[in-house]
N, C-alpha and C positions, 0 to 999 in steps of 0.2 A: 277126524282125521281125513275124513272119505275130502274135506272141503280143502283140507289141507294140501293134499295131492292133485288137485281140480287147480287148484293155487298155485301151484309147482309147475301142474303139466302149462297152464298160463302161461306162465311166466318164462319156460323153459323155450315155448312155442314163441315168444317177444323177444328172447333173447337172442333165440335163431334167427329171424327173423332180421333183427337189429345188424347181428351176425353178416347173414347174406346181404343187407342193403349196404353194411360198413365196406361188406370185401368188394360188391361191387362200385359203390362210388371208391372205393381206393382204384379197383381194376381199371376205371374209367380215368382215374386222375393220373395214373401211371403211362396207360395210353395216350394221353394228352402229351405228359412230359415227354414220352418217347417220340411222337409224331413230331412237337417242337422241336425236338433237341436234334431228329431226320432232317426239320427245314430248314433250321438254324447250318447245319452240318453240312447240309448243300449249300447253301446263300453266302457261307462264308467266304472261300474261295470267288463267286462272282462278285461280292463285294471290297473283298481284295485287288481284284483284277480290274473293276471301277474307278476305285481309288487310285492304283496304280496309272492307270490309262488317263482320270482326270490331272493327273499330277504332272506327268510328262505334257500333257497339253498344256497345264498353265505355263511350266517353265518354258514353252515352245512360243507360247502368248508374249511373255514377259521379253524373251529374246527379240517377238517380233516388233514390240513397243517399244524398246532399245533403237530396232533400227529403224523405224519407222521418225522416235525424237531426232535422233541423229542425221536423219534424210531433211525433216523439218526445221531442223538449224541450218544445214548446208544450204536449202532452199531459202531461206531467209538472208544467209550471206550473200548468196545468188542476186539474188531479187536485189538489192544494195550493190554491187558490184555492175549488175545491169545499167541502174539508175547514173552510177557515177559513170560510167561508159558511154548513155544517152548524153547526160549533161556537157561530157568533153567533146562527143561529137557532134554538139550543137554549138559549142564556141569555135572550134575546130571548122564546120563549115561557114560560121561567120564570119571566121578571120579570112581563108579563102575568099569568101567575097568580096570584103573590106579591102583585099587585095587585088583581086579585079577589079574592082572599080577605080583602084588608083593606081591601075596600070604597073603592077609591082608583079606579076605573073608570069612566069617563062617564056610567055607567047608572045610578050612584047619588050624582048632584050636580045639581043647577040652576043655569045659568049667567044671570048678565044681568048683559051691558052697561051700563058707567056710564063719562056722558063729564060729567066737568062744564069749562068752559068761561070762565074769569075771575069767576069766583061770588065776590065780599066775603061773607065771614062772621069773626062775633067771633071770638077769639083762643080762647075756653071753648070754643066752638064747633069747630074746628079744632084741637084737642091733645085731645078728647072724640071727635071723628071718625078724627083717625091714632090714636088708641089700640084702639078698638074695631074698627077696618079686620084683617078676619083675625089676630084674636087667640085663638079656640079652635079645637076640634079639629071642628068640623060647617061652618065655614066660614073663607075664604081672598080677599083678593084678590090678583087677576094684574092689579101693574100696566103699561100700555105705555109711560103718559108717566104725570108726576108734577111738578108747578109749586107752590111756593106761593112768594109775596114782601110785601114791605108797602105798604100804599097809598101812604103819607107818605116821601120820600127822607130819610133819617137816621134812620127808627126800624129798631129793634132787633129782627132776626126771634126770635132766641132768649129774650133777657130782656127782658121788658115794664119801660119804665120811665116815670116820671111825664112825661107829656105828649105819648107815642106814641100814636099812633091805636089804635082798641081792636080795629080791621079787619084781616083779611089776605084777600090773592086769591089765590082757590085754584082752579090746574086741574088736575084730573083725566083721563083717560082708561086702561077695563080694564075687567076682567071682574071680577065678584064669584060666586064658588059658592062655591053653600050645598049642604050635604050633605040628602039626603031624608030623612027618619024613616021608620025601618020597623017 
Protein backbone atom coordinates (compact mmCIF):
# COMPACT_ATOMS: atom_id res chain seq x y z
CA UNK A 1 0.00 0.00 0.00
CA UNK A 2 3.06 2.20 1.18
CA UNK A 3 3.75 1.89 -3.08
CA UNK A 4 0.40 2.60 -3.62
CA UNK A 5 0.31 6.01 -2.00
CA UNK A 6 4.05 6.84 -3.41
CA UNK A 7 1.54 6.17 -6.69
CA UNK A 8 -1.11 8.51 -5.67
CA UNK A 9 1.26 11.20 -4.12
CA UNK A 10 2.86 10.77 -8.16
CA UNK A 11 0.45 11.16 -9.89
CA UNK A 12 -1.35 13.61 -7.80
CA UNK A 13 2.11 15.72 -8.09
CA UNK A 14 1.44 15.24 -12.42
CA UNK A 15 -1.71 16.21 -12.12
CA UNK A 16 -0.96 19.40 -10.45
CA UNK A 17 1.45 20.01 -12.26
CA UNK A 18 -0.63 19.37 -15.66
CA UNK A 19 -3.03 21.59 -13.56
CA UNK A 20 -0.76 24.65 -13.42
CA UNK A 21 0.76 24.31 -16.95
CA UNK A 22 -3.07 23.74 -18.39
CA UNK A 23 -4.10 27.14 -16.38
CA UNK A 24 -1.24 28.75 -17.42
CA UNK A 25 -1.10 28.26 -21.16
CA UNK A 26 -4.94 28.87 -21.05
CA UNK A 27 -3.94 32.29 -18.83
CA UNK A 28 -1.46 33.00 -21.68
CA UNK A 29 -4.07 32.26 -24.57
CA UNK A 30 -6.50 34.44 -22.92
CA UNK A 31 -3.91 37.25 -22.73
CA UNK A 32 -3.37 36.77 -26.39
CA UNK A 33 -7.19 36.96 -27.16
CA UNK A 34 -7.54 40.00 -25.03
CA UNK A 35 -4.47 41.88 -26.39
CA UNK A 36 -5.79 41.06 -30.14
CA UNK A 37 -9.18 41.72 -29.45
CA UNK A 38 -7.34 45.62 -27.68
CA UNK A 39 -5.76 45.88 -31.32
CA UNK A 40 -8.27 44.81 -33.37
CA UNK A 41 -10.59 47.34 -31.13
CA UNK A 42 -8.24 50.26 -31.88
CA UNK A 43 -7.48 49.43 -35.73
CA UNK A 44 -11.01 49.40 -36.34
CA UNK A 45 -12.15 52.81 -36.23
CA UNK A 46 -8.62 53.87 -38.27
CA UNK A 47 -9.54 51.31 -40.61
CA UNK A 48 -12.94 52.70 -40.96
CA UNK A 49 -11.62 56.09 -41.36
CA UNK A 50 -9.08 54.71 -44.24
CA UNK A 51 -11.65 53.28 -45.94
CA UNK A 52 -13.89 56.12 -45.66
CA UNK A 53 -11.12 58.69 -46.72
CA UNK A 54 -10.01 56.19 -49.76
CA UNK A 55 -13.48 56.18 -50.82
CA UNK A 56 -14.18 59.81 -51.12
CA UNK A 57 -10.95 60.18 -53.07
CA UNK A 58 -11.82 57.57 -55.57
CA UNK A 59 -15.29 59.22 -56.24
CA UNK A 60 -13.19 62.77 -56.30
CA UNK A 61 -10.67 60.64 -58.90
CA UNK A 62 -13.64 59.48 -60.89
CA UNK A 63 -15.14 63.10 -60.91
CA UNK A 64 -11.90 64.25 -61.93
CA UNK A 65 -11.60 61.69 -65.04
CA UNK A 66 -15.16 62.72 -65.99
CA UNK A 67 -13.77 66.02 -66.44
CA UNK A 68 -10.72 65.68 -67.61
CA UNK A 69 -12.54 63.06 -70.85
CA UNK A 70 -14.83 65.71 -71.21
CA UNK A 71 -12.00 68.67 -71.49
CA UNK A 72 -10.40 65.83 -73.94
CA UNK A 73 -13.31 65.72 -76.28
CA UNK A 74 -13.75 69.41 -76.35
CA UNK A 75 -10.07 69.62 -77.04
CA UNK A 76 -10.30 67.37 -79.99
CA UNK A 77 -13.37 69.41 -81.40
CA UNK A 78 -11.10 72.38 -80.89
CA UNK A 79 -8.26 71.04 -82.61
CA UNK A 80 -10.82 70.33 -85.90
CA UNK A 81 -12.64 73.47 -85.72
CA UNK A 82 -8.95 75.23 -85.62
CA UNK A 83 -8.02 73.00 -88.67
CA UNK A 84 -11.16 73.89 -90.69
CA UNK A 85 -10.56 77.74 -89.61
CA UNK A 86 -6.69 77.35 -90.90
CA UNK A 87 -8.06 75.86 -94.17
CA UNK A 88 -10.77 78.79 -94.99
CA UNK A 89 -8.11 81.21 -94.08
CA UNK A 90 -5.84 79.86 -96.44
CA UNK A 91 -8.39 80.01 -99.44
CA UNK A 92 -9.73 83.21 -98.08
CA UNK A 93 -6.32 84.69 -98.54
CA UNK A 94 -5.87 83.15 -101.86
CA UNK A 95 -8.82 84.46 -103.10
CA UNK A 96 -7.64 88.07 -101.95
CA UNK A 97 -4.74 87.69 -103.95
CA UNK A 98 -6.26 86.10 -106.95
CA UNK A 99 -8.14 89.38 -106.61
CA UNK A 100 -5.30 91.64 -106.58
CA UNK A 101 -3.73 90.41 -109.17
CA UNK A 102 -6.78 90.98 -111.35
CA UNK A 103 -7.17 94.13 -110.12
CA UNK A 104 -10.62 93.38 -108.78
CA UNK A 105 -9.76 95.11 -105.13
CA UNK A 106 -11.06 98.35 -103.71
CA UNK A 107 -8.00 100.15 -104.51
CA UNK A 108 -8.53 100.04 -107.95
CA UNK A 109 -12.35 101.13 -108.45
CA UNK A 110 -14.24 104.47 -107.78
CA UNK A 111 -17.37 103.97 -106.18
CA UNK A 112 -20.55 106.61 -106.42
CA UNK A 113 -23.74 106.34 -105.35
CA UNK A 114 -26.71 106.76 -107.56
CA UNK A 115 -30.15 107.03 -106.18
CA UNK A 116 -32.53 108.18 -108.55
CA UNK A 117 -36.02 108.52 -107.20
CA UNK A 118 -39.38 108.28 -109.63
CA UNK A 119 -37.38 110.35 -112.46
CA UNK A 120 -39.83 110.07 -115.86
CA UNK A 121 -37.54 109.61 -118.71
CA UNK A 122 -38.28 108.45 -122.44
CA UNK A 123 -38.43 104.95 -123.32
CA UNK A 124 -34.72 105.76 -125.72
CA UNK A 125 -33.77 107.05 -122.78
CA UNK A 126 -34.22 104.17 -120.36
CA UNK A 127 -33.22 100.91 -122.67
CA UNK A 128 -29.96 103.34 -123.56
CA UNK A 129 -29.50 103.77 -119.71
CA UNK A 130 -30.19 99.71 -118.71
CA UNK A 131 -28.04 98.83 -121.50
CA UNK A 132 -25.01 100.76 -120.99
CA UNK A 133 -25.50 100.37 -116.92
CA UNK A 134 -22.15 97.97 -116.33
CA UNK A 135 -21.90 96.60 -119.64
CA UNK A 136 -17.87 96.57 -119.87
CA UNK A 137 -15.05 95.38 -118.21
CA UNK A 138 -13.66 99.07 -116.36
CA UNK A 139 -17.13 99.49 -114.98
CA UNK A 140 -20.28 97.72 -112.97
CA UNK A 141 -23.31 98.68 -111.21
CA UNK A 142 -24.25 97.25 -107.67
CA UNK A 143 -27.79 97.53 -107.77
CA UNK A 144 -29.91 97.58 -104.17
CA UNK A 145 -33.24 98.55 -105.46
CA UNK A 146 -34.40 98.67 -109.19
CA UNK A 147 -38.19 100.14 -110.16
CA UNK A 148 -39.12 101.07 -113.43
CA UNK A 149 -43.05 101.09 -114.49
CA UNK A 150 -45.43 103.19 -116.92
CA UNK A 151 -46.83 106.49 -116.33
CA UNK A 152 -50.24 105.69 -118.09
CA UNK A 153 -52.32 102.37 -116.48
CA UNK A 154 -52.67 99.94 -119.72
CA UNK A 155 -49.40 100.72 -121.52
CA UNK A 156 -47.12 98.25 -122.25
CA UNK A 157 -43.71 98.33 -120.21
CA UNK A 158 -42.04 95.92 -122.79
CA UNK A 159 -43.43 96.67 -126.32
CA UNK A 160 -44.16 100.22 -127.13
CA UNK A 161 -47.34 100.56 -128.91
CA UNK A 162 -49.32 103.36 -130.78
CA UNK A 163 -50.75 105.45 -128.10
CA UNK A 164 -48.70 104.52 -124.96
CA UNK A 165 -46.95 107.28 -123.24
CA UNK A 166 -43.51 107.72 -124.59
CA UNK A 167 -42.38 108.07 -120.47
CA UNK A 168 -41.32 105.55 -117.96
CA UNK A 169 -40.46 106.14 -114.14
CA UNK A 170 -37.57 105.06 -113.20
CA UNK A 171 -36.04 104.43 -109.60
CA UNK A 172 -33.05 103.55 -108.97
CA UNK A 173 -30.73 103.12 -105.96
CA UNK A 174 -26.66 101.52 -105.95
CA UNK A 175 -23.38 102.04 -106.48
CA UNK A 176 -21.69 102.49 -109.82
CA UNK A 177 -17.66 101.60 -109.96
CA UNK A 178 -15.74 102.63 -112.30
CA UNK A 179 -12.26 100.95 -112.58
CA UNK A 180 -9.14 103.56 -112.40
CA UNK A 181 -6.78 103.79 -115.29
CA UNK A 182 -3.46 103.24 -114.74
Amino acid sequence: MTEDKQLDSVNEKKVMKNDSNQSGSSHSKRMFIFVLTGLLVVALPIVVFKAVHDWRNLKTLKAELSSVKKQSSDLAILKNRIASYKNYHNQLKQLMEASQQSELGENFWIDRKVEINRRQINRTEASGFLEGVGRDENSFFKTNMFEIKTVQAGDDLYKFREGDANEVQLTMDGVFFTKIKQ
